[in-house]
C-alpha positions as CSV (number, residue, x, y, z in Angstrom):
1,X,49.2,197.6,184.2
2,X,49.9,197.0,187.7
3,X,51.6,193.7,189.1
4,X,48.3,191.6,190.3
5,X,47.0,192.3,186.4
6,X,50.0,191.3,184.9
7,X,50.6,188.0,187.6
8,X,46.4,187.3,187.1
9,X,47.6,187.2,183.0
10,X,50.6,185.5,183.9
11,X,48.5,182.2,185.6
12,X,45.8,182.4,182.8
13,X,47.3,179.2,181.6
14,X,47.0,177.4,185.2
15,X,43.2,177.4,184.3
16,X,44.0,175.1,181.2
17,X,45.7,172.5,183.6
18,X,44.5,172.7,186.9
19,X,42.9,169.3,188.0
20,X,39.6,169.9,189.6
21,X,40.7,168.7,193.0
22,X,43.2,170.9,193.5
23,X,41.7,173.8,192.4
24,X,38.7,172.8,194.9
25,X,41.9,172.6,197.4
26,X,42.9,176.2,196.6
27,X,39.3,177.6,196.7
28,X,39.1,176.4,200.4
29,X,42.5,177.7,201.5
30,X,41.9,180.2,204.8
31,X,44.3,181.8,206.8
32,X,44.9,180.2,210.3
33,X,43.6,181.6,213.0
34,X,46.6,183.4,214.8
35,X,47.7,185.3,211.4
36,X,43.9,186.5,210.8
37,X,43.6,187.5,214.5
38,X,47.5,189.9,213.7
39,X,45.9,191.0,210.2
40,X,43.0,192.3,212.0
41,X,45.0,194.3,214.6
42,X,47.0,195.6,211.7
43,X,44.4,196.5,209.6
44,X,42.8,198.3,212.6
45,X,46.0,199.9,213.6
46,X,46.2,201.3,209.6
47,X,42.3,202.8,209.4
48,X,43.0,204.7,212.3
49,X,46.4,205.7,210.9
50,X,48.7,204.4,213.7
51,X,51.2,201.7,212.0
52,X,54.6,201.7,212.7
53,X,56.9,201.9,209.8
54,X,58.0,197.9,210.9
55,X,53.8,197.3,211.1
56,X,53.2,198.8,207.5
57,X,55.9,196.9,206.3
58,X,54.3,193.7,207.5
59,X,50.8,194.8,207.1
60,X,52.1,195.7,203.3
61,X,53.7,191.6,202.8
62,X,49.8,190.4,204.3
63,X,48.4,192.3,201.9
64,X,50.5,191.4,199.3
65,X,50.2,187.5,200.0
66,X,46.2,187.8,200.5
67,X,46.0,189.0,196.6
68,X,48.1,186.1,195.3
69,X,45.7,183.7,197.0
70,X,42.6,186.0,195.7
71,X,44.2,185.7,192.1
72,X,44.9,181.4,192.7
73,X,41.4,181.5,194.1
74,X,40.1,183.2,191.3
75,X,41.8,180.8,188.7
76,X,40.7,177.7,190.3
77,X,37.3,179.0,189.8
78,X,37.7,179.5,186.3
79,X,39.0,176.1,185.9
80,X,36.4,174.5,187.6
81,X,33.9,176.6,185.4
82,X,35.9,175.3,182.3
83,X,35.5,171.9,183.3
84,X,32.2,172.1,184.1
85,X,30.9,173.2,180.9
């Protein structure tokens, strides 16, 4: 099991709890404008297989931080689904 499974099982509960204007909150969250423009480079820069060891690093953390908000995204959905219904 790899670490976004087991943190997406971890949260599960959140779903039980999560007011319905917050998780509306949390389905809107976007990255700003200046960090989206830098993922973009570095997401170039790693298709064509030029990062730096310092850019993969970074490009590694973005990654990283763009599948926690995937999996609270995700969660808030389900919550509002569970409300819903």
């Amino acid at each position: 099991m790899n670490a976004t499974s087991i943190l997406d099982r971890f949260l599960e509960p959140v779903t039980q709890i999560l007011p319905q204007e917050t998780a509306r909150q949390i389905i809107d969250l976007h990255i700003d404008p200046q960090l989206q423009a830098r993922l973009d480079v570095l997401a170039e820069k790693a298709n064509q297989g030029t990062l730096s060891a310092e850019e993969h690093e970074e490009y590694a953390e973005y990654v990283e931080g763009l599948d926690l908000i995937a999996i609270f995204k995700m969660k808030a959905r389900a919550a509002l689904r569970r409300q819903m219904s």
